[in-house]
C-alpha positions in Angstrom: -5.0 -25.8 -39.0 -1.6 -27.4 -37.4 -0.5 -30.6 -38.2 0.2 -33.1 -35.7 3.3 -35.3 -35.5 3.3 -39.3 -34.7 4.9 -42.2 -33.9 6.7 -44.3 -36.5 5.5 -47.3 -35.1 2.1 -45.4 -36.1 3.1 -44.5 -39.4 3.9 -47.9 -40.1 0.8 -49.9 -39.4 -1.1 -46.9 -41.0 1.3 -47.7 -44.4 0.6 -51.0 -44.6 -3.6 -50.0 -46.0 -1.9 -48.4 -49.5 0.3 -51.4 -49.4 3.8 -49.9 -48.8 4.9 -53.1 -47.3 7.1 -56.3 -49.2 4.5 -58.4 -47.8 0.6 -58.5 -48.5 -2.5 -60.0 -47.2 -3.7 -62.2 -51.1 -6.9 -61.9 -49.5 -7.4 -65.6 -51.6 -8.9 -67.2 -48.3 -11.7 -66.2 -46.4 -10.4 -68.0 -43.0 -8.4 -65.9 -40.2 -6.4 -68.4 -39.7 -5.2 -68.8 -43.5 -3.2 -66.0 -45.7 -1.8 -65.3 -48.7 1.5 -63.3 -48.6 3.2 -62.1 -51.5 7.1 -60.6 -50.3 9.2 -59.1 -52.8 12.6 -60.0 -53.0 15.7 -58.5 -55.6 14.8 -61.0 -58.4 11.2 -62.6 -57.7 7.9 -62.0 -55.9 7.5 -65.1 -53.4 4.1 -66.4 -52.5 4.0 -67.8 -49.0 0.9 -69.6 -47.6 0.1 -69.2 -43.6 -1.6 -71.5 -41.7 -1.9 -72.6 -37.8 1.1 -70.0 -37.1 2.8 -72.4 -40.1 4.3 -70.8 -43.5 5.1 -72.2 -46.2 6.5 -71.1 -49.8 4.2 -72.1 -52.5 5.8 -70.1 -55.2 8.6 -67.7 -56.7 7.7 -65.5 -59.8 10.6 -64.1 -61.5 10.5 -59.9 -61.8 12.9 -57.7 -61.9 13.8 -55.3 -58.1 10.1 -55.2 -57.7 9.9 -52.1 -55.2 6.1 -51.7 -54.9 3.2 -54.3 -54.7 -0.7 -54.0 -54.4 -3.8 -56.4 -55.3 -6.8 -54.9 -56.9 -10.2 -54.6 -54.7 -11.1 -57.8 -55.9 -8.0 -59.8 -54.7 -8.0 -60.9 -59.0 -4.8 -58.7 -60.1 -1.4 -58.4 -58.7 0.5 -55.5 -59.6 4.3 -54.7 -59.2 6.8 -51.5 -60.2 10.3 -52.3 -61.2 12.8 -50.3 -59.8 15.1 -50.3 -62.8 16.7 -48.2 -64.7 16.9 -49.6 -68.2 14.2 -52.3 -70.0 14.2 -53.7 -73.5 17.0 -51.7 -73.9 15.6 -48.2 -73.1 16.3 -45.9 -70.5 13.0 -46.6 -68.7 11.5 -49.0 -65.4 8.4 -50.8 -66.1 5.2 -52.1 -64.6 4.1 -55.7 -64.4 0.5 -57.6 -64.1 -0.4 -61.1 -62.7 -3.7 -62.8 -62.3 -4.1 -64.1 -59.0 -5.1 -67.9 -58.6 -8.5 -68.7 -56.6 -7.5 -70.6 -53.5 -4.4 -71.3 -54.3 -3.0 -67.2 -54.2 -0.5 -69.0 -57.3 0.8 -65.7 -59.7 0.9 -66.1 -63.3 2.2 -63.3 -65.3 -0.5 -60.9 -67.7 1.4 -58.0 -68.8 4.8 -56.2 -68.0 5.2 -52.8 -69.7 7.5 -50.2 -69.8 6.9 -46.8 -68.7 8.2 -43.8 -70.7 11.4 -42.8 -72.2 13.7 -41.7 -68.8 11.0 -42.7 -66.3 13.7 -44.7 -64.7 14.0 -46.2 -61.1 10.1 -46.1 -60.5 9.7 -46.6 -56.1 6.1 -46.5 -55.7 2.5 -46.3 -57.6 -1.1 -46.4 -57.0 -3.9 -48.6 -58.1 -7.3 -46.5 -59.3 -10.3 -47.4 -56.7 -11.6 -48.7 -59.5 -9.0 -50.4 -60.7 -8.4 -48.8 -64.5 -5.8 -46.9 -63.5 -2.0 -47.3 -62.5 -0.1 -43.8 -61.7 3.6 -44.2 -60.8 5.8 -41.6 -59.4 9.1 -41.9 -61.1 11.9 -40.6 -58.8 15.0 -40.8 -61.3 13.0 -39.2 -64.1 11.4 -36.9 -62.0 7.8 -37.4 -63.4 4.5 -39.5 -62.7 3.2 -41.8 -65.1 -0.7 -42.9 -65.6 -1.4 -46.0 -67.6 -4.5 -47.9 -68.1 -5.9 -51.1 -66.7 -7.9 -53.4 -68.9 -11.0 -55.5 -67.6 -8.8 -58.8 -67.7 -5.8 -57.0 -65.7 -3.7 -56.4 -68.5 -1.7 -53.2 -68.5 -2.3 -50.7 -71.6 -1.0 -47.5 -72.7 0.2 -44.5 -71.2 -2.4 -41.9 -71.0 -0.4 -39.4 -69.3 2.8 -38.4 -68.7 3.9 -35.3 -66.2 7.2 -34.0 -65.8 8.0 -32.0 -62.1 10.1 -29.7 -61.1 12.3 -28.6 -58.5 15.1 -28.7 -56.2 16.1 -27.9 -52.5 19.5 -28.0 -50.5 20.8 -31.1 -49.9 22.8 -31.5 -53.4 22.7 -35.8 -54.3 19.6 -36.5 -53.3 17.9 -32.8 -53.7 18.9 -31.5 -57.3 16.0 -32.2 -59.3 12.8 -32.6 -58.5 12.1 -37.0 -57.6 8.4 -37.8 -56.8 8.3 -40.7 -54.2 5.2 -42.5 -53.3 1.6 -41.7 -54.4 -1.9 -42.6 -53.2 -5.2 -42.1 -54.7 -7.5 -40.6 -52.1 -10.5 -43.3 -51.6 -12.9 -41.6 -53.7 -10.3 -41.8 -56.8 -11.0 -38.1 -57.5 -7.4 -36.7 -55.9 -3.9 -38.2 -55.6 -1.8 -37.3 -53.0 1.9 -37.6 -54.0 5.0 -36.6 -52.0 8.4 -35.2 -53.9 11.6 -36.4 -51.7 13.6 -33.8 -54.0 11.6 -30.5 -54.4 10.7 -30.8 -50.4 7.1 -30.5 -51.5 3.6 -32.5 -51.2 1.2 -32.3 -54.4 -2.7 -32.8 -54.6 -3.6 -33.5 -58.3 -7.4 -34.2 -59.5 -7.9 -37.0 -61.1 -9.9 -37.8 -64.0 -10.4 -40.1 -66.7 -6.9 -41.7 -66.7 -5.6 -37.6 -66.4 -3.8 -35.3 -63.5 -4.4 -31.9 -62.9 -2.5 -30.3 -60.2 -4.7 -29.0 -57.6 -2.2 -27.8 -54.6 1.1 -27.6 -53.5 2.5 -28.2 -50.0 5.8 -26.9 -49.1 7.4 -29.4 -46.4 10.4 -27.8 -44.0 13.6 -27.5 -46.4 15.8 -30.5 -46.4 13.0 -32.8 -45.2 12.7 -35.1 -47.8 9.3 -35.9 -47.8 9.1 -39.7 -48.9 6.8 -42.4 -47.3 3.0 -42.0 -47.7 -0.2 -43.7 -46.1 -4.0 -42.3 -46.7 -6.6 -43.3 -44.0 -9.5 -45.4 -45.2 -12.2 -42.1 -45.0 -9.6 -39.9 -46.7 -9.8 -37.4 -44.3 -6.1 -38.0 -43.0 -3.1 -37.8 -45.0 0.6 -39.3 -43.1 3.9 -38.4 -44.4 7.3 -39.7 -43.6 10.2 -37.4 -44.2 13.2 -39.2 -45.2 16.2 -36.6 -43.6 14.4 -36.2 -40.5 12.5 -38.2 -37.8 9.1 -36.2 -38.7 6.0 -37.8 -38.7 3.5 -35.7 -40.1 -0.5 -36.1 -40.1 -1.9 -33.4 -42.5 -6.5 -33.0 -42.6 -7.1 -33.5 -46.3 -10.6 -31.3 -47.6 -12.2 -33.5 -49.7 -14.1 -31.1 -51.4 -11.4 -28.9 -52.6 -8.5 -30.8 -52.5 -6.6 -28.9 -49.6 -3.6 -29.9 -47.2 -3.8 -28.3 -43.6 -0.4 -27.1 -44.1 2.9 -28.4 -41.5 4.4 -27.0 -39.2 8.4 -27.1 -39.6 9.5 -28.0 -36.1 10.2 -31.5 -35.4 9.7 -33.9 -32.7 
């Protein structure tokens, strides 16, 4: 099956369900006419309270070039990936964990963790479905990361670490292989990641806190496949290619774990 190509504008309200954006719906108020956002900024995650078209800044919680936020399924647990490349004075990024306050949508810090040993300048990860599971695809070390989730939101240990490789033509940005963004598919049995370096999308299988690579897209060469968004049956799978203006909308089998594969002209 051919893969069919959409709008950014598309893309872009279909990324905001895996939480791609800086800012999120805290989900800490029932009311339509009340939010919780939380907006990343170089230094802090800002809480900002919206009500009667009014917003407000409740709070700022120092952490460090968060590049990725997402809230657990029960709106408890904030999570965050720093896009660093050094922590405790290792050659590493790290992950952080704050409990959301009832009502208020107020942060207070749990955990913050480092990821392994070169697993530098982390972009994006994924939360589990059912949330005991971070996996976070390091682009400067090239690898993905799993780590486990305690009951009370605190981070844990690394339970897997898996190096990728790979290169393609453009020589800074395309020399080693530099996994992106990641989504778990909403049954939490497959992640979908993409790898801007190797040109390539990968399936993996996921169980018990583990990846096993299930299948291997090849995207055109040069493409840079980067952003990612799942839709909320899982039967859809979007990709933003960073050195092109392809939008991409691949049919994911959820019984196998197979990408319809892309076409390589553009739009």
């Amino acid at each position: 099956m051919t893969v069919a190509y959409i709008s950014r504008r598309s893309f872009l309200q279909s990324a905001t369900a895996i939480s791609t954006a800086a800012a999120l719906d805290g989900r800490a108020n029932g009311s339509n006419s009340r939010s919780i956002d939380y907006v990343r900024t170089a230094e802090s995650i800002d809480v900002y309270r919206t009500e009667a078209k009014q917003k407000w800044k409740l709070q700022s919680v120092a952490s460090q070039r968060p590049s990725s936020l997402t809230l657990d399924t029960t709106g408890q647990y904030l999570f965050a990936v720093n896009q660093i490349d050094e922590f405790q004075g290792f050659p590493t990024g790290s992950v952080e964990s704050f409990g959301v306050e009832p009502g208020t949508g107020h942060l207070g810090l749990i955990s913050r963790k480092p990821l392994s040993l070169s697993a530098t300048m982390p972009r994006q990860f994924a939360l589990s479905p059912n949330g005991r599971y971070l996996v976070v695809a390091v682009y400067g070390g090239g690898l993905y990361n799993v780590l486990s989730v305690q009951s009370n939101g605190e981070i844990g240990g690394i339970t897997q670490i898996m190096k990728e490789v790979g290169y393609s033509v453009h020589r800074e940005r395309q020399s080693s292989a530099h996994p992106h963004s990641v989504v778990f598919h909403p049954s939490g049995e497959f992640l979908i990641g993409t790898d801007l370096g190797a040109d390539r999308i990968n399936v993996f299988r996921f169980e018990d806190g583990h990846m096993t690579p299930v299948h291997r897209v090849p995207t055109a060469c040069g493409s840079g496949p980067a952003g990612l968004a799942i839709n909320s049956s899982g039967s859809h799978v979007l990709v933003e290619h960073e050195f092109g203006p392809l939008l991409a909308r691949y049919c994911f089998n959820s019984r196998t774990g197979e990408l319809a594969r892309a076409e390589t002209s553009k739009t």
